[in-house]
LOTORMAR-325085 format. One record per residue: residue in one letter; x negated, y, z negated of N, C-alpha, C in turn. Coordinates in steps of 0.05 Angstrom, whole numbers, plus 5000, padded with zeros to 4 digits. Each point is the difference from the previous one (the first is absolute). Example, Ala and Ser with C-alpha at 12.3 -4.5 7.8 and 13.67 -1.06 7.14 Angstrom:
A473648864844501850245000498250245000;S500750215014498450244999501550224986;
This chain:
X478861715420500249725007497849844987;X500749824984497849804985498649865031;X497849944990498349855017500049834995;X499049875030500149595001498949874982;X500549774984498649824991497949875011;X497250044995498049915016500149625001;X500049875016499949745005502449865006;X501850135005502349875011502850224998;X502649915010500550095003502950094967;X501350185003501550074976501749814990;X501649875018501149765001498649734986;X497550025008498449734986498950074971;X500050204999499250204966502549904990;X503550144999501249944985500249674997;X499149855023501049654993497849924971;X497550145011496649884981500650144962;X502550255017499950044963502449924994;X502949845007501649854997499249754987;X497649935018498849654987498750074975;X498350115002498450224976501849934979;X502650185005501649974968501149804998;X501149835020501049744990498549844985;X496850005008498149804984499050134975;X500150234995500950184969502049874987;X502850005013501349994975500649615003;X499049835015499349814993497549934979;X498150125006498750014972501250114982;X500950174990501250084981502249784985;X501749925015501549814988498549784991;X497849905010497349764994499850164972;X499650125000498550194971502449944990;X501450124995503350114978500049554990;X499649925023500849724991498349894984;X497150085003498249874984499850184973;X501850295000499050104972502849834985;X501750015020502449864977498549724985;X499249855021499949734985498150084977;X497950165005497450064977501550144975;X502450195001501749954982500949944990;X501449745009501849804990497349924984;X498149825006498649904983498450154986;X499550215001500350144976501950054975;X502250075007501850014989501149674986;X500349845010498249684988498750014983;X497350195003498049964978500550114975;X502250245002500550144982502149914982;X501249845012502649784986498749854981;X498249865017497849834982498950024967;X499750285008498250164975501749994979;X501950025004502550064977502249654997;X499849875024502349764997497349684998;X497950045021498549844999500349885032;X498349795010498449904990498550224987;X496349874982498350184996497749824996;X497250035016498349994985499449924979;X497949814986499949974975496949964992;X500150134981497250074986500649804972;X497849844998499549894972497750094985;X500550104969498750064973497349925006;X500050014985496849924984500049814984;X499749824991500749864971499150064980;X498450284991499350004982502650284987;X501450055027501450244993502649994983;X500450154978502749974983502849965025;X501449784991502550025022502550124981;X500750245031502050204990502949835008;X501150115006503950045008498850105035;X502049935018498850015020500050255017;X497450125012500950275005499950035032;X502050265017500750055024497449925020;X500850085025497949965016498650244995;X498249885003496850285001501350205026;X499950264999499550275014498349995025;X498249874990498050065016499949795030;X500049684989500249805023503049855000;X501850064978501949784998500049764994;X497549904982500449864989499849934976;X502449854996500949854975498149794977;X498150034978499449894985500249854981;X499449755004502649734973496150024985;X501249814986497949874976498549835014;X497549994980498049765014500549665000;X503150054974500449715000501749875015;X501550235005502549905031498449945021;X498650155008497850055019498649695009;X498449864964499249855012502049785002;X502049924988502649815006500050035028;X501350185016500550055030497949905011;X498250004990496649965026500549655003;X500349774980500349874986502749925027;X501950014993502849965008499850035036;X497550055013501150135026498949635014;X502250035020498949785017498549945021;X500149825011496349995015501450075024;X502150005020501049975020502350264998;X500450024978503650125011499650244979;X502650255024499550154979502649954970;X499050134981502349924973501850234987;X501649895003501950264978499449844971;X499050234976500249894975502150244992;X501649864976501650154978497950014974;X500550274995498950014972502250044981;X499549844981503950204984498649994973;X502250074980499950004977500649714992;X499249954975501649684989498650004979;X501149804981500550024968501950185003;X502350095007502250174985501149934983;X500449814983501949904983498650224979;X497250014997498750084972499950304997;X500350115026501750325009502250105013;X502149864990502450045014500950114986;X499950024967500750314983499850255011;X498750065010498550205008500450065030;X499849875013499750015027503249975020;X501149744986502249875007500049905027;X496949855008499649825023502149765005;X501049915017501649815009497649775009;X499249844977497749845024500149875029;X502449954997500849895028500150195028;X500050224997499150215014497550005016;X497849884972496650095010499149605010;X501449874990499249645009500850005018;X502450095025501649915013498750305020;X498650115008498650235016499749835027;X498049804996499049885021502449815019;X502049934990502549785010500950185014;X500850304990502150145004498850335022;X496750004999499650155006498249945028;X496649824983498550015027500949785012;X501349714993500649845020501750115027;X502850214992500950125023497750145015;X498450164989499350165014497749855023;X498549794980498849865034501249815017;X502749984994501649845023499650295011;X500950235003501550175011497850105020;X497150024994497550125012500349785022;X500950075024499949745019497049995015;X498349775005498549945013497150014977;X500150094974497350044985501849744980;X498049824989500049794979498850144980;X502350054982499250074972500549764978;X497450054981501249924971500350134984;X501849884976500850234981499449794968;X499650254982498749864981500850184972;X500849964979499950154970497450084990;X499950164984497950084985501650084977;X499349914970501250104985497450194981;X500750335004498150194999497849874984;X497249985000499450054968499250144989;X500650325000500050194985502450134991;X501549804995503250074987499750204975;X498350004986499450354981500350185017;X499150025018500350285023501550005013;X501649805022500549935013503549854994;X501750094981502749874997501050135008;X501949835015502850045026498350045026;X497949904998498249995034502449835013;X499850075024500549815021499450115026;X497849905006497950115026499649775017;X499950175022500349845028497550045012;X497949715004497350115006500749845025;X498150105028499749775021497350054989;X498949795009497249805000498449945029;X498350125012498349815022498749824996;X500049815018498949785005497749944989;X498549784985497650044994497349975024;X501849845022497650055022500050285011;X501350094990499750335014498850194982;X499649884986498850274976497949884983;X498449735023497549914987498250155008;X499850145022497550205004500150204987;X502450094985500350334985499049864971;X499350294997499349974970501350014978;X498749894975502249904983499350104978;X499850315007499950234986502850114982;X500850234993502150074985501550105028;X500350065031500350135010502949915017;X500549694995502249884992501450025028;X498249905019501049965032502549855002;X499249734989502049745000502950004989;X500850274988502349944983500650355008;X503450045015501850114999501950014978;X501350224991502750094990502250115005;X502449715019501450125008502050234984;X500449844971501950104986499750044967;X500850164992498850124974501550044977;X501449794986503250124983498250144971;X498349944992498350234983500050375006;X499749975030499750345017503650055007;X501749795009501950135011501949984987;X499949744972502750014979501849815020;X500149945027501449845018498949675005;X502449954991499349655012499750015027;X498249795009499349965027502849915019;X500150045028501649975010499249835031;X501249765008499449855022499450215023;X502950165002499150115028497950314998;X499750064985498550254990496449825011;X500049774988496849824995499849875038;X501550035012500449895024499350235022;X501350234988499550315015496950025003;X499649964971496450154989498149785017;X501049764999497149825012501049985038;X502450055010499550105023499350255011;X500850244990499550185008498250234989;X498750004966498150114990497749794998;X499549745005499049884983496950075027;X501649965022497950015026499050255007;X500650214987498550234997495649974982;X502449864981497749924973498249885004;X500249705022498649814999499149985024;X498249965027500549915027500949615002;X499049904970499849705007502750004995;X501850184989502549924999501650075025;X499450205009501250135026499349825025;X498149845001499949785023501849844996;X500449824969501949875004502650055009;X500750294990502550115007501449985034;X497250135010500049955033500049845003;X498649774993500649735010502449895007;X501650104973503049854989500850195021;X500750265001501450115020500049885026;X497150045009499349855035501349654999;X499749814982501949785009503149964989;X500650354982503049935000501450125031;X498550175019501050085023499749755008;X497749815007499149825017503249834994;X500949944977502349814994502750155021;X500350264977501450135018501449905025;X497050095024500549965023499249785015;X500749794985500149745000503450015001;X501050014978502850054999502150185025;X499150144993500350185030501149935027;X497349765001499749925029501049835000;X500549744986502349744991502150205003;X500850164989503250075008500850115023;X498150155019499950085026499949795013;X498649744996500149765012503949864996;X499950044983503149824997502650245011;X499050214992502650245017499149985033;X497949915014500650015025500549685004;X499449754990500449755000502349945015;X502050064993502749975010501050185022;X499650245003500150105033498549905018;X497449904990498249835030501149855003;X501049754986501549765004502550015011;X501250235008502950115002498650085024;X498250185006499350085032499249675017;X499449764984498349865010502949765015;X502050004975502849915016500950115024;X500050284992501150155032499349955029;X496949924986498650015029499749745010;X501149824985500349615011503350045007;X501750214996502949945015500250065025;X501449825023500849955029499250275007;X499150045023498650225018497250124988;X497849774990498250114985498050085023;X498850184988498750135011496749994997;X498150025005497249894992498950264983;X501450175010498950384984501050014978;X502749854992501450054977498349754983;X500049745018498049854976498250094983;X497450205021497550044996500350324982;X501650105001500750144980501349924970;X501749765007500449904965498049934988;X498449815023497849924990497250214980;X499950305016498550094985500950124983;X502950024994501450064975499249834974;X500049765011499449774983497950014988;X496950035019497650084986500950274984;X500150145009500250284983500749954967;X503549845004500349944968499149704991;X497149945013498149784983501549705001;X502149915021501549784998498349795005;X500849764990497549805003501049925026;X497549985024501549945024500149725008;X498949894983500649665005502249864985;X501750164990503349855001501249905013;X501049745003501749965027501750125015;X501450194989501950175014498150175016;X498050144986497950175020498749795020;X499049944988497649765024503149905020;X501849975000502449845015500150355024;X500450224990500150275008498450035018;X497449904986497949995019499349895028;X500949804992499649695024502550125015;X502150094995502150115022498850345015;X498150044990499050235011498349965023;X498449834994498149855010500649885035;X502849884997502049915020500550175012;X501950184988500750265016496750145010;X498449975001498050145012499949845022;X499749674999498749935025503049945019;X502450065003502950045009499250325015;X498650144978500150275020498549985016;X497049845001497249905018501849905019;X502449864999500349735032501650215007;X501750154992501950255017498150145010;X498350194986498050095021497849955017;X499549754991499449765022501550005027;X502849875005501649995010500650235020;X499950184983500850295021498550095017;X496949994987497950095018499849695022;X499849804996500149825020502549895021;X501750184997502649995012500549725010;X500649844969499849645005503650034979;X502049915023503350054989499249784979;X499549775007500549734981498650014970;X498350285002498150054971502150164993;X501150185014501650224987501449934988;X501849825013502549824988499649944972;X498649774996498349914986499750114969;X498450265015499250104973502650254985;X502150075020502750114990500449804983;X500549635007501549844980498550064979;X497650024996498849894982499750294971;X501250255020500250274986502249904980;X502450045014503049935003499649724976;X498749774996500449754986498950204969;X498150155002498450154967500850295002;X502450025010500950324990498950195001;X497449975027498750295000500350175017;X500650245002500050215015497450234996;X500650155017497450135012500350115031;X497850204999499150175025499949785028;X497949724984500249805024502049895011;X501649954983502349775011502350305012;X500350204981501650185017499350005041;X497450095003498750005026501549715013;X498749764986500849715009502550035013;X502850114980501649865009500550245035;X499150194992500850205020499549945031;X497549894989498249905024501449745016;X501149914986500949624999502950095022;X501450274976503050005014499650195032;X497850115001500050165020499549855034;X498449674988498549915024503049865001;X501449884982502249795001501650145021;X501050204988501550205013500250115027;X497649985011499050195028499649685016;X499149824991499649685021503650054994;X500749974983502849835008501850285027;X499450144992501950195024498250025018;X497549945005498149865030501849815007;X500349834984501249695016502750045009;X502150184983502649995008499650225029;X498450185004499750165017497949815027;X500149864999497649845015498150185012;X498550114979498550315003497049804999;X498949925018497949865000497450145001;X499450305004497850224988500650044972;X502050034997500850114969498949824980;X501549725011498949794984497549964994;X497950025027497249925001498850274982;X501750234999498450264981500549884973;X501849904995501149964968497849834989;X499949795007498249725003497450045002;X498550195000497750005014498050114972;X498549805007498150014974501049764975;X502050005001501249834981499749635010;X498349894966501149725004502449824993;X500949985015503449855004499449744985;X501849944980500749744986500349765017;X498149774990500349785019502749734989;X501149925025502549834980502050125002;X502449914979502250124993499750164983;X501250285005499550154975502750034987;X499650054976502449954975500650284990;X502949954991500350265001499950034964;X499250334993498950084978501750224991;X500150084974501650264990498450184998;X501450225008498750285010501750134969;X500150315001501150114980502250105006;X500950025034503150045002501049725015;X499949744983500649755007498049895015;X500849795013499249805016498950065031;X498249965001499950015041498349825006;X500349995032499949735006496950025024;X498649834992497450065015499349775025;X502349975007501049885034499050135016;X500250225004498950195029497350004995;X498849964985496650085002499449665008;X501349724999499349925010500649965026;X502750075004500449955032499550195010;X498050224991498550235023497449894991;X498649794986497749845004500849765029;X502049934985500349725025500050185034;X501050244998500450135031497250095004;X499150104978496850115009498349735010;X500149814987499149715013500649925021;X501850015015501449815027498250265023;X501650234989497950295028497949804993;
């Protein structure tokens, strides 16, 4: 026979190592989720290396300029000439970040050879970065040409640089190490014309790997395209309940209203955001309002067992269509005393009478007769068992 578990009992062992593994393989899934994402952006980075964005390293200017070569092995980055280099430095703006085109041009004087379409490399920027910074929603881009000027090295370029801001890259140095200037796209490295939605992919979803000042903006744009969102959202949850509150709020103003069914449309109403100072509401209101102090004189009335209030406040149920717990009691109360005086009087039951009567204040005058809910009755006997209680 195994022996006891010291500190409790076997039963509380298997629960402590039940929880045990549940919070295992809850961590574990924490893990599996965070190696995926560290994947994915890895695997990002490795897209990069080969499609772009990349890094960019500028020359030397004293260095011979070649034909343009792959990303470096070592960091992934891509090295242009010192004269592109300094054009871009030149071209960036003080506020915004910039898409430049670099292309080829003069083709006419190598189109033997080459068989450039010039309208191909002038028409980049109309056809390429203007879509693409409409499409970047929430970041203001500009976009701008560069026509290479190292076209000896550099024919059939058409490179896609972004550019940072120059207030952002006044504290960095303005070394060869070429902070300020990205390469989204490379038709020198890939033989591929640039493509809108390809340049849209890379600056949302590689570009914020690369940069953090780019990746805030990104979050930015994300956090107030939800904020719009669910703005939207809630305007249409507002207008899909709009019309059932207003539809509960009819129900509850038709004949036999009720003050529970009001005060329930009513917070239907708040719920789907109705403006409550409409006339139809505010009118809803002010009849609610009534019906409250109708139910005050009925239960007024009952506890002060005064007939001529009771009366009274039935017409006044009966004139605004309201029903209720009170006026049900009312009329019960009303038909029960009517009922028992009048067969006192035909019985000339003069204890009976004085039990029926007792506590109760009797209507002074003639009293008039009123509609009940199974017709008419006649409230004669309560005065002529007042007038007999007077003469005794």
């Amino acid at each position: 026979s195994s022996a006891p578990i010291q500190g409790g009992s076997p039963r509380h062992a298997k629960t402590s190592v039940s929880c045990s593994s549940q919070r295992g393989k809850k961590s574990l899934a924490t893990a599996d989720h965070s190696e995926d994402k560290d994947d994915d952006q890895l695997h990002k980075l490795r897209v990069a290396r080969t499609r772009g964005p990349w890094r960019v390293g500028i020359g030397k200017k004293l260095h011979i300029v070649r034909e343009q070569q792959p990303p470096r092995p070592d960091d992934g980055v891509v090295e242009i000439p010192y004269k592109v280099g300094h054009h871009l430095r030149r071209m960036r703006c003080k506020k915004l970040w910039c898409l430049v085109a670099e292309t080829c041009h003069q083709c006419d004087s190598h189109a033997m050879t080459t068989r450039h379409d010039p309208s191909e490399y002038s028409g980049v920027v109309a056809s390429i970065l203007d879509p693409v910074a409409q499409q970047v929603m929430g970041i203001e881009l500009s976009s701008k040409h560069l026509p290479t000027p190292a076209l000896g090295q550099r024919m059939g370029a058409c490179e896609i640089f972004l550019l940072r801001p120059q207030e952002e890259t006044e504290k960095c140095s303005a070394s060869t190490s070429g902070e300020f200037v990205f390469l989204l796209h490379s038709k020198l490295l890939t033989r591929h014309w640039p493509r809108v939605p390809d340049l849209c992919m890379k600056l949302e979803q590689v570009m914020p790997l690369l940069n953090d000042s780019w990746k805030s903006l990104i979050r930015k744009d994300q956090i107030l395209h939800c904020m719009a969102l669910s703005r939207v959202v809630n305007r249409a949850k507002t207008g899909f309940l709009h019309v059932p509150a207003m539809k509960a709020l009819e129900v509850a103003l038709r004949p036999k209203r009720s003050i529970q069914g009001l005060e329930d449309a009513f917070e239907y109403c708040h719920r789907a955001k109705i403006d409550m100072t409409q006339d139809y509401v505010v009118e809803a209101l002010e009849t609610c309002r009534h019906l409250c102090l109708i139910r005050e004189a009925l239960e007024e009335a009952l506890q002060k067992r005064d007939a001529h209030a009771l009366v009274s406040a039935i017409e006044r149920a009966d004139e605004n269509h309201f029903w209720g717990a009170e006026l049900s009691e009312a009329y019960r109360v009303l038909e029960h005393l009517l009922y028992n005086v009048s067969l006192a009087s035909q019985r000339r039951d003069v204890i009976r009478l004085s039990t029926e009567l007792k506590g109760w204040v009797l209507p002074a005058g003639d009293c008039e007769l009123v509609l009940s809910p199974s017709g008419r009755w006649d409230l004669r006997p309560l005065a002529a068992a007042r007038d007999r209680k007077s003469t005794r």
